[in-house]
C-alpha positions in Angstrom: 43.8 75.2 -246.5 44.9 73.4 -243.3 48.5 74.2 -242.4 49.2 70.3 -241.5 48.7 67.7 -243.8 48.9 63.8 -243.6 51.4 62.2 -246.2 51.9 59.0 -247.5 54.8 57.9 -246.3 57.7 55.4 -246.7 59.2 54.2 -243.5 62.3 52.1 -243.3 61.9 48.6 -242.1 63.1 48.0 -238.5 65.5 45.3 -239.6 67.2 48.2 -241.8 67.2 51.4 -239.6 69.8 51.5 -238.1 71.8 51.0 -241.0 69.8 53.6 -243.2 69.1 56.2 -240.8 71.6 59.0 -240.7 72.0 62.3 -238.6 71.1 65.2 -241.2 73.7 66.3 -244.0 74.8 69.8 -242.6 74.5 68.3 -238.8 77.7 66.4 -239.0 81.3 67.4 -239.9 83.2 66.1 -242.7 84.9 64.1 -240.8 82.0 62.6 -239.2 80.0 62.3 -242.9 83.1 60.5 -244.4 83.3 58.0 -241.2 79.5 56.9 -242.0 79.8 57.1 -246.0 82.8 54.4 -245.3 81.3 52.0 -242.5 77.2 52.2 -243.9 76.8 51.8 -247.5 73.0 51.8 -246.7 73.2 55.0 -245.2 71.2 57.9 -246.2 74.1 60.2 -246.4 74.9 58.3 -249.8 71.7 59.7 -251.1 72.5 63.4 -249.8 76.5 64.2 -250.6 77.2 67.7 -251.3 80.8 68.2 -253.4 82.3 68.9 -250.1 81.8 65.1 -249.6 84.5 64.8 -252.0 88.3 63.6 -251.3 90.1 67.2 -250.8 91.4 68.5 -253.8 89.0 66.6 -256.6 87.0 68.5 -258.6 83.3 67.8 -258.6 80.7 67.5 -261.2 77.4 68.8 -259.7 74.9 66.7 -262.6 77.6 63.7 -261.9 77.4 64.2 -258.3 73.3 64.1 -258.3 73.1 60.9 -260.7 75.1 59.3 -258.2 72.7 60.7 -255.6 70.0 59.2 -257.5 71.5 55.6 -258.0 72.0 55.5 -253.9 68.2 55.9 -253.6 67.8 53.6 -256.4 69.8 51.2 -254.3 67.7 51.4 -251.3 64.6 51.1 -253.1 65.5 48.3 -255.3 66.3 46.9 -251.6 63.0 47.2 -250.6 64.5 48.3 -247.3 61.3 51.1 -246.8 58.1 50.0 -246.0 55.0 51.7 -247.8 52.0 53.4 -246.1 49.7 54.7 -248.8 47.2 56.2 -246.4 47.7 59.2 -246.0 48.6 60.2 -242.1 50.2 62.0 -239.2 53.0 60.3 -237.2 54.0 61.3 -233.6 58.2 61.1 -234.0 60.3 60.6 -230.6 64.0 61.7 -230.3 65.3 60.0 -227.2 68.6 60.9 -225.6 70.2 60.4 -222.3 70.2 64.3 -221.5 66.8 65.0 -223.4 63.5 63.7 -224.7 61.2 65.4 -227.4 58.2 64.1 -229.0 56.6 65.8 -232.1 54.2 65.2 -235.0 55.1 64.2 -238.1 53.1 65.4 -241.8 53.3 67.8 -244.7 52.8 71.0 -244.5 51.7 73.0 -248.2 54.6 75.4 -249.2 52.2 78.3 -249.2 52.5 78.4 -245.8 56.3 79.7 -246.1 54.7 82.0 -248.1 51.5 83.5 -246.7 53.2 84.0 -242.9 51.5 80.5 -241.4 55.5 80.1 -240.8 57.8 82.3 -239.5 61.9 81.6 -239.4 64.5 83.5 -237.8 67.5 82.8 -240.2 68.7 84.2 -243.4 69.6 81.8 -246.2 72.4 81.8 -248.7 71.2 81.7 -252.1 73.7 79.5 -253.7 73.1 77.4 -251.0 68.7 77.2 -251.8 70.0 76.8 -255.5 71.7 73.5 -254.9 69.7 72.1 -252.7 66.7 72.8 -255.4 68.9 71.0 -257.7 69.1 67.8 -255.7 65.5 68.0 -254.5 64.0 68.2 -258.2 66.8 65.4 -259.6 65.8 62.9 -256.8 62.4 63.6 -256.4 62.4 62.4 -252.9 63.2 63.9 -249.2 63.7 62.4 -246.1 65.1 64.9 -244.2 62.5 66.8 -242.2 62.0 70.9 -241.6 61.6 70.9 -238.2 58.7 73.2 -236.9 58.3 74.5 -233.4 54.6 75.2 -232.0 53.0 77.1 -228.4 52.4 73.8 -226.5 48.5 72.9 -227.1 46.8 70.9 -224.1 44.5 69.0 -226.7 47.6 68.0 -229.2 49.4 67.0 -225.8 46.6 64.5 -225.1 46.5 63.3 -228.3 49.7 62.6 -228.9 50.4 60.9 -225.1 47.1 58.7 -226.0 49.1 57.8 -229.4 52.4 57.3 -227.4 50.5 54.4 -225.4 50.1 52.1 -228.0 52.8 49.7 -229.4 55.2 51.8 -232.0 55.6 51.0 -235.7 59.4 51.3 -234.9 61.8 51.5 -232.5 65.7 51.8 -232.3 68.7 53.5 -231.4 71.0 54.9 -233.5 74.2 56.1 -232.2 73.3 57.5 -228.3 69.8 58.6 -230.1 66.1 56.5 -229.5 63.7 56.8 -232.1 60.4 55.7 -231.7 57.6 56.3 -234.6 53.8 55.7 -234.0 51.4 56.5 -236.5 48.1 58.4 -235.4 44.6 56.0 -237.2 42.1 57.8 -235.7 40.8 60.4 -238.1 39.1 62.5 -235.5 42.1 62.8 -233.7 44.2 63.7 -236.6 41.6 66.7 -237.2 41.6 67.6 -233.5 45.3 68.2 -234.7 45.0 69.6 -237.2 42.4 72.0 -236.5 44.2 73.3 -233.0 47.9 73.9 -235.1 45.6 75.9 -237.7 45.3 78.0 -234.6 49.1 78.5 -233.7 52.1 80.6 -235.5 55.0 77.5 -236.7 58.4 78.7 -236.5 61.3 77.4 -238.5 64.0 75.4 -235.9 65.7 73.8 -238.5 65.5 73.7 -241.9 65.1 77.4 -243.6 67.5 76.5 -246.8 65.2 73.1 -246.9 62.1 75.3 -246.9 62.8 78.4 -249.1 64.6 75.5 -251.8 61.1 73.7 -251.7 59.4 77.2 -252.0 61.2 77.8 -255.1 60.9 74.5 -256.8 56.9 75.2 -256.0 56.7 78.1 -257.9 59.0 77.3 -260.8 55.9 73.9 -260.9 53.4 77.0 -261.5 52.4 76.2 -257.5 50.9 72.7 -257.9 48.1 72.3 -255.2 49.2 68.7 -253.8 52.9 69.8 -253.8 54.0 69.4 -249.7 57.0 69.6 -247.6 57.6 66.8 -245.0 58.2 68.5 -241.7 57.9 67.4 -238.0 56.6 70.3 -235.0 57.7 69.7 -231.9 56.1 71.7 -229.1 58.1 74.7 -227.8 58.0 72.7 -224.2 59.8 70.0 -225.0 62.6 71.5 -227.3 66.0 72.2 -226.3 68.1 75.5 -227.5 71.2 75.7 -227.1 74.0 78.4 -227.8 76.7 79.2 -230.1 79.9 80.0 -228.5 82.6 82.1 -230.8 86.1 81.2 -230.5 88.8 83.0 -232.1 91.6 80.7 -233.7 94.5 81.4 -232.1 97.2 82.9 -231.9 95.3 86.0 -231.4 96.5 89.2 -233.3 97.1 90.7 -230.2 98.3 89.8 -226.1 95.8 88.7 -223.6 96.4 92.0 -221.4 95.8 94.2 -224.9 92.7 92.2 -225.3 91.1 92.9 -221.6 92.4 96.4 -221.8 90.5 96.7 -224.9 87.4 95.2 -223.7 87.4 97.2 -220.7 86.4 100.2 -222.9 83.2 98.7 -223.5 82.5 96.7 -220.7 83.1 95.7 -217.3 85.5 93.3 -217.0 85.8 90.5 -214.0 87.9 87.6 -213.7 86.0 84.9 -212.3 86.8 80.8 -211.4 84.8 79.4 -214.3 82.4 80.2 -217.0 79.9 82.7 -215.9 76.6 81.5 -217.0 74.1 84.5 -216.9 72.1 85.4 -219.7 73.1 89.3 -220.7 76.5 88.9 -220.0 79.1 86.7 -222.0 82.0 84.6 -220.8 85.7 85.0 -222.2 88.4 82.6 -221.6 91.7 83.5 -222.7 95.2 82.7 -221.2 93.9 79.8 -219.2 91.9 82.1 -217.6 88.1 82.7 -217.2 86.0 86.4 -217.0 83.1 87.5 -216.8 82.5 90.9 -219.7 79.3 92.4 -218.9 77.4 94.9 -221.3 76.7 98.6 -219.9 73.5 100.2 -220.1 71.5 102.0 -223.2 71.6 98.1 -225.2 68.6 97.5 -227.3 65.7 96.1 -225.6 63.4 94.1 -228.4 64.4 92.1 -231.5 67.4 90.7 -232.8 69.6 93.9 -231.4 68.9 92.9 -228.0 70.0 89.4 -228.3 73.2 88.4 -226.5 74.9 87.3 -229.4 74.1 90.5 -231.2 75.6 92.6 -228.6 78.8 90.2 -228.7 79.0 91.0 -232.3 78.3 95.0 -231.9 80.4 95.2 -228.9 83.5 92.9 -229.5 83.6 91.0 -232.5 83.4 93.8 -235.0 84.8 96.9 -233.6 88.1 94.4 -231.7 88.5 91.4 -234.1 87.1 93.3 -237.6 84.7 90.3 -238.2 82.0 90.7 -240.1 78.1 89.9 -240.1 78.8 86.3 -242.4 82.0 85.0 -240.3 85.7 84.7 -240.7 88.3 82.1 -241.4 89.5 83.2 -238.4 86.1 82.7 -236.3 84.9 79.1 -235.2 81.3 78.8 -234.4 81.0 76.1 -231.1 77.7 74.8 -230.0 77.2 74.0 -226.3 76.6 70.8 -226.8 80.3 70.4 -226.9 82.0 69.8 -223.6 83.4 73.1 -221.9 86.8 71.0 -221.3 86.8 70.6 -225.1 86.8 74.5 -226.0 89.2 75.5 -223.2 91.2 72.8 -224.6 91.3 74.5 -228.2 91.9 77.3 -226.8 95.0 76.4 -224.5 95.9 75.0 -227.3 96.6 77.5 -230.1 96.2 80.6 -228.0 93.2 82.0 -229.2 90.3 82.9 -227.1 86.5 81.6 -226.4 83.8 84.4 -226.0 80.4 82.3 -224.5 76.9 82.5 -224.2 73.9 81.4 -223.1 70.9 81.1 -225.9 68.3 83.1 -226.4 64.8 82.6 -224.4 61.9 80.7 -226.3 60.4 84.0 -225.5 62.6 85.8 -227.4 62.9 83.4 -230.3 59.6 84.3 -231.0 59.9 87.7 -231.1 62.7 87.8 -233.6 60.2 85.5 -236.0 57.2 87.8 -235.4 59.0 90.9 -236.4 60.5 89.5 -239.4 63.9 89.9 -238.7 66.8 87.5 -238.6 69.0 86.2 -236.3 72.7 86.3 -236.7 74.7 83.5 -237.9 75.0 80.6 -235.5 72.9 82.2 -233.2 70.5 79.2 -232.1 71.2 74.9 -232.0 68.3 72.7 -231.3 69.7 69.6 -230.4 68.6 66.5 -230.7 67.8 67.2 -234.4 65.3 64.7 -236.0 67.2 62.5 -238.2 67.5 61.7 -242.1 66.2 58.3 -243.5 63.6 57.4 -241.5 60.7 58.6 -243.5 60.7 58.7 -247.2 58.3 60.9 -249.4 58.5 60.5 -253.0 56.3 62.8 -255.6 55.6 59.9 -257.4 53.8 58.1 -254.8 51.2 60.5 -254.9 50.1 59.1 -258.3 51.1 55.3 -257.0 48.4 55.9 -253.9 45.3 55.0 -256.4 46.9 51.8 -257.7 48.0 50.7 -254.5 44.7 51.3 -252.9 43.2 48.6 -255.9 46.0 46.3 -255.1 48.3 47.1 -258.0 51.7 46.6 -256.4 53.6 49.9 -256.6 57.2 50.6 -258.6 60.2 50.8 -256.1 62.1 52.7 -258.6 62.5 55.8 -259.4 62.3 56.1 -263.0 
């Protein structure tokens, strides 16, 4: 069985996208989820609240929760604000930003591939957390939010997709600071060329492993039906952007600024330095409106996850200094770089804590961790831009809609 699969898909008009299309659930803060849930009552988010969506302090019925999930979709659908494409095909998907541009392909892939080893992740996943989101999947019977698969750069894919790019899109808009631009790929042969050459390649999980182990599980509770996909896009590993997870310890710390540096000086070598040292093997600290440079000694692991910067944080400082564990602390803030370096120094300034940094881990190394089956640590990796939520639509019903369709029967927008 081919690892990549066209779909038919549901795409949201372009009169409607920017109104329906949402950054991804677990992407945004709550803050941020709340600010859209108010201002967009088209958005996708309305079809994808979790109970931490609620007002603080209310309780939360989970069955309540999804029937209200459901009647959002409902609402869109009834709408008609998604367009139908009952041939099955590949897309190519663009994420446009003013820092970054990626361009990958869009399709199903079957869930045996999570299975067999045709996909490889480097993350954990928390099983209440697989639960739920099986819970939601099976009530709505739809998804829109893609697993997002990473693939060896292929010079025939390349060429296909740039040939694809060249041609007018099916849509194009902005949302937010992000351009997203959607063609779909109608020649056959080049969809097989596709096809045949990612058959060839190892996938990789980016984003997405609770989304992909949840849809594993509903699979195998189904007694593994053979037409049953997940909607994913692969972007190739040359046009994605990693970025790291800095750790920052709410302040005020537990103990002074000089205890701290005397205490990391008995595990590494400690320089103070003008401004956040940006070497891969070493990490950054900036504490007391001050920044230094802590650099590892010698005898660190070499291959897998123990040799990854953020591993050696953890073994070196994090555990045996601050008592944090493996899953995180109240006490431990996870910061992607993709906030401003004047932002963290300012949280830190602020309550007198204390910023260790990093740079992420090579593609190289990525890789490595996957093919050896191990796991990163928590917050170890951010791929940003992340493809969004509400753009395409797959619903398991329209698998049995395709025939009718095809004969000119129009199809049901409901989900019932």
């Amino acid at each position: 069985m081919s690892t990549l699969v066209p779909f038919p898909a549901r795409i949201v008009r372009p009169e409607w996208a920017e109104h329906v299309v949402s950054p991804m659930h677990d992407a945004l803060s709550r803050e941020e989820r709340a600010e859209i849930l108010a201002d967009r009552p088209y958005a996708w988010l309305h079809v994808s609240r979790t109970p931490d969506d609620a007002p603080e302090g209310q309780e939360v019925d989970p069955a309540a929760l999804d029937e209200a999930n459901v009647a959002a979709l409902r609402r869109l659908l009834d709408a008609d604000l998604f367009e139908g494409f009952s041939e099955p095909a590949l897309y190519v998907y663009r994420l446009r930003s003013a820092e970054h541009e990626q361009t990958g392909i869009v399709g199903e892939v079957p869930p045996q591939a999570f299975v067999d080893g045709r996909i490889l992740g480097h993350e954990g996943v928390q099983p209440e957390r697989v639960d739920a989101l099986g819970l939601h999947l099976a009530r709505l019977g739809a998804r829109s939010t893609l697993v997002a698969l990473m693939f060896r750069a292929d010079d025939d894919v390349r060429k296909i997709v740039h040939a694809t790019t060249e041609a007018d899109p099916l849509r194009r808009f902005r949302s937010g600071d992000l351009e997203q631009t959607v063609w779909r790929i109608d020649d056959p042969s080049a969809a097989e060329t596709i096809r045949e050459r990612l058959d060839n390649h190892p996938l990789y999980i980016t984003d997405g492993h609770h989304r992909a182990m949840a849809s594993v599980e509903l699979w195998e509770r189904a007694g593994r039906p053979k037409r049953a996909g997940v909607p994913v896009v692969l972007f190739p590993d040359e046009e994605l952007r990693m970025l790291g997870f800095h750790r920052r310890v709410v302040g005020p710390l537990p103990l002074g600024v000089d205890e701290l540096l005397q205490r990391l000086r008995e595990r590494l070598t400690v320089e103070e330095v003008a401004a956040q040292p940006g070497e891969r093997g070493v990490f950054g600290l900036y504490a007391g409106g001050r920044w230094y440079r802590l650099t590892p000694g010698d005898g660190e692991a070499t291959a897998g996850v123990e040799s990854l910067d953020v591993s050696r944080l953890h073994r070196l400082v994090m555990e045996p200094i601050f008592g944090f564990g493996e899953a995180g602390d109240p006490d431990l803030e996870f910061v992607s770089d993709a906030v401003p370096v004047e932002e963290l120094m300012s949280r830190v300034d602020e309550d007198g804590g204390a910023a260790f940094t990093l740079v992420p881990p090579t593609f190289d190394q990525f890789v490595e961790v996957a093919d050896r089956h191990e796991q990163m640590p928590a917050k170890a990796t951010y791929f940003d831009p992340k493809p969004q939520s509400g753009l395409f639509l797959r619903i398991e019903e329209d698998e049995e809609l395709i025939g009718s369709e095809r004969s000119g029967s129009p199809g049901s927008g409901s989900l019932g």
